[in-house]
N, C-alpha and C positions, 0 to 999 in steps of 0.2 A: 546553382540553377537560377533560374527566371519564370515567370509567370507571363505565359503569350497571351495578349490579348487580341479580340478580333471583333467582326460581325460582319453582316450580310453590305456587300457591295454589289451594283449589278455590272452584268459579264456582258459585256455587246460584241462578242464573239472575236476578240483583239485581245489574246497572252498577256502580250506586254502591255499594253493600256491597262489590264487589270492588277496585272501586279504593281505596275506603277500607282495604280492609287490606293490600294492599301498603303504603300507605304508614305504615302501624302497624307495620308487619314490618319495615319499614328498607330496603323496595325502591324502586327506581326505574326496573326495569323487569319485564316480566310475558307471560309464555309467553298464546298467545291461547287462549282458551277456545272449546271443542268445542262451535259452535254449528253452524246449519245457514245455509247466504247466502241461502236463499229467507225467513228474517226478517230483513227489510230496517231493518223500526225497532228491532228487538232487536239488530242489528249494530251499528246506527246509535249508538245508547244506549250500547255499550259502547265504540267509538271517543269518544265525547264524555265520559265519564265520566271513561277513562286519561288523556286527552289536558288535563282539565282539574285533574288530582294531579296533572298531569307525570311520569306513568307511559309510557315506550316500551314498545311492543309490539314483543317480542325476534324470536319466532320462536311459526312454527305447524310441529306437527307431522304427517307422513304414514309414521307408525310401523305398516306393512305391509310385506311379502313381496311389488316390483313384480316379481321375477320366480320366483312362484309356480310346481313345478310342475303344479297343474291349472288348465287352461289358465282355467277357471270363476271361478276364487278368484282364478289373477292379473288377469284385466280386472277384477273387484269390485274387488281393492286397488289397480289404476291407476285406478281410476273416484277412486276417493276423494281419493287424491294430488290428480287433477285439480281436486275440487272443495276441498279442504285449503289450494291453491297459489291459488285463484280468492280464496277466503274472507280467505286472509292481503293477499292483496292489496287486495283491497276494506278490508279493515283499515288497511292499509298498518303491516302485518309489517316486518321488516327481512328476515325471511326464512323459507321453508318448509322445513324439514329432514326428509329421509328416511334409512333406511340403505340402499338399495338390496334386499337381499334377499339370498338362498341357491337354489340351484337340488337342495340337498338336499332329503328328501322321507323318509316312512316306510319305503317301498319301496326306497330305494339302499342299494348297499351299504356304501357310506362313512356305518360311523354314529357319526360323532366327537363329535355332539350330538345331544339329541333338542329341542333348537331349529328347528323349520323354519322362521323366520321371517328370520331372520339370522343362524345357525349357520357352524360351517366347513367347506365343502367344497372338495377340490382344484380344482375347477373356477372356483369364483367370481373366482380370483386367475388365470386363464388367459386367453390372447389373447381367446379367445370369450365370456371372463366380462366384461375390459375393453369388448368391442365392445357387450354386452346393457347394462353399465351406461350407455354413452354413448346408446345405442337408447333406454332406460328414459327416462333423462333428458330428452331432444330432446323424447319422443313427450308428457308432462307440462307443458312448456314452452312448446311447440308447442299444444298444446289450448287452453293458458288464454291464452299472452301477455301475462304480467304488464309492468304501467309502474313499479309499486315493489319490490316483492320479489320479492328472488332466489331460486330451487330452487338446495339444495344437498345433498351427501352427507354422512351421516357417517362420519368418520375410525373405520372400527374394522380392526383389525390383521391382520383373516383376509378382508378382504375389498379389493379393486383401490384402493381408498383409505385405505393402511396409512402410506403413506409422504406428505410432503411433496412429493418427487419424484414419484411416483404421482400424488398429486392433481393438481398442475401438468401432469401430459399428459393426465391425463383431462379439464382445464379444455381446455387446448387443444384437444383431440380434440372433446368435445362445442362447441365455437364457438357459443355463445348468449351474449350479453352478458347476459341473462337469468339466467344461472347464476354463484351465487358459492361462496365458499370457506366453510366453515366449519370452527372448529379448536376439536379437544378433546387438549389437549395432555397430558391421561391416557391418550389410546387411541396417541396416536405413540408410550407408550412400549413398546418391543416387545423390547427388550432388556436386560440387565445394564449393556453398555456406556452405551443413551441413559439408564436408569435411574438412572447415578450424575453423567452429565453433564446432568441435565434443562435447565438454563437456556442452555447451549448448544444445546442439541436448538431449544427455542424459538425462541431467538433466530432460529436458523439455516432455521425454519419459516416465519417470520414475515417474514424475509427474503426466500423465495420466493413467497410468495403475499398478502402482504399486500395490495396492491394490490384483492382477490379477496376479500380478507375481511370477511362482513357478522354475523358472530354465533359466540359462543365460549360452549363448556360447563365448569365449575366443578366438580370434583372434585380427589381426591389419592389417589396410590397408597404402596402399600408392599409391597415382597420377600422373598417368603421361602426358604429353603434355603439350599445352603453346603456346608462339607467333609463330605464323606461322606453325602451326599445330591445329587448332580449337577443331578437336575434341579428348578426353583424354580418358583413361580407368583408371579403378580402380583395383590394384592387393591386392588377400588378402600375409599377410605376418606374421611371427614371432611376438607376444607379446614384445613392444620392439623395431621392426625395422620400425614402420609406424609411423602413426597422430593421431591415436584414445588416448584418452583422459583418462587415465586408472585409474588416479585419481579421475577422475567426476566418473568414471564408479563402484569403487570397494569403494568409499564413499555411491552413490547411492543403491547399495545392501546392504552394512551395514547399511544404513539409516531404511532397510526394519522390521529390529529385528526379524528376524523370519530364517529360516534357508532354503536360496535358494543359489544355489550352481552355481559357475560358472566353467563353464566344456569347456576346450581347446579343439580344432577338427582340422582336416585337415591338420597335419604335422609327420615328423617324429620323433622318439624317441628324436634325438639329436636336433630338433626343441621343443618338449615340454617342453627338461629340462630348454631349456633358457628362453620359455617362463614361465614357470611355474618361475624360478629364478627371472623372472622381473616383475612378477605381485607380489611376494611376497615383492621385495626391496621396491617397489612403495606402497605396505598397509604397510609396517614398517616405510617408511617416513610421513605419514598422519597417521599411529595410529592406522589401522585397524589391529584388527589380523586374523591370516590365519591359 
């Protein structure tokens, strides 16, 4: 097996120009492009283009608020999800990725963000928060009834899928075979302790859910603070210029034999190339190919 790697390129509504630059970029696999499923030959064109660079189609995104509080805005961003999760499928995605959402709003008084999209609030991480994410999930799942890709969450630290643990009951609890795992093993780190043990953290993630695992996001972090400053944050950074552990990480997917794709996010061109160049030197020094 191989480890595909990828990240966000933009689509200007031309097949082949887009597959052609991935594979000018050095990818070998490629986030799907925000079209609509009612162009059936425009869909079409773009599955046959990827598929004839030998570009995988990683994951499609439904980067909404499913549990908006107005009630207006959250059926709009389950509408979409539904059709996001329909479209990857007809693609045949590896997978749909949401984060679930925030039940935070302008109006509460917990205003620890002015993110209401996916911000923090005590509730989201709450029995009732666990139950709406399992609801959210089913109710996306259940609409489209994908046969190739799976709806999954993303791993972020303030929300019911911070932990490995976490996820693993929430896989459980939503029971859809439908639904897979997805792992950003920048957002597991949530603390100093997994922060300085990253390749264990992995390991130890991957161990629980791999089975579950259909798509991995590409980033590196780094810490800051120390004596006489208590409390620290976490900055995400370049593939590369942080702590994460990218050997534990791209042994781990190879470990998987099956073909899940880790896909870089959150930077710029001249930010992915390096990344992409350092996850590549790091699987040619341990054997993986890319």
């Amino acid at each position: 097996m191989s480890v595909r790697l990828g990240g966000p390129l933009a689509y200007e509504g031309d097949p082949e120009a887009y597959a052609q630059a991935h594979v000018a970029f050095g990818y070998r696999a490629a986030y799907m492009p925000n079209v609509r499923i009612e162009n059936r030959e425009e869909v079409a064109a773009i599955v046959a283009a990827l598929a004839k660079a030998d570009i995988t189609i990683a994951e499609a995104g439904a980067w909404k608020n499913l549990i908006a509080h107005d009630e207006t805005q959250r059926q709009a961003n389950l509408d979409y999800a539904v059709h996001q999760l329909a479209l990857a499928d007809e693609m045949g995605a590896k997978a749909c990725v949401a984060y679930h959402g925030t039940v935070g709003h302008p109006a509460d008084p917990w205003q620890l963000s002015d993110n209401y999209d996916y911000g923090p609030h005590p509730d989201n991480q709450s029995e009732a928060g666990f139950q709406r994410a399992v609801d959210t999930a089913r109710y996306v799942i259940d609409m489209v009834k994908p046969t190739r890709t799976k709806f999954s969450l993303e791993m972020v630290p303030w929300l019911v899928t911070d932990t490995p643990e976490n996820y693993l009951k929430l896989l459980k609890a939503i029971d859809r075979p439908q639904f897979g795992a997805h792992i950003d093993a920048v957002n597991m780190v949530i603390s100093p302790r997994l922060y300085f043990n990253t390749g264990r953290m992995i390991r130890e993630g991957f161990a629980l859910l791999g089975p579950w695992i259909v798509s991995c996001h590409a980033k590196d972090i780094i810490m800051q603070g120390g004596p006489g400053n208590i409390s620290f944050h976490m900055d995400e950074v370049v593939p590369g210029d942080g702590n994460l552990d990218y050997a534990a990480y791209l042994t781990e997917i190879d470990r998987l034999c099956r073909d899940v794709p880790l896909m870089l996010e959150h930077f710029d061109q001249p930010g992915y190339r390096r990344g992409l160049a350092h996850m590549k030197k790091v699987a040619a020094e341990i054997g993986v190919a890319t």
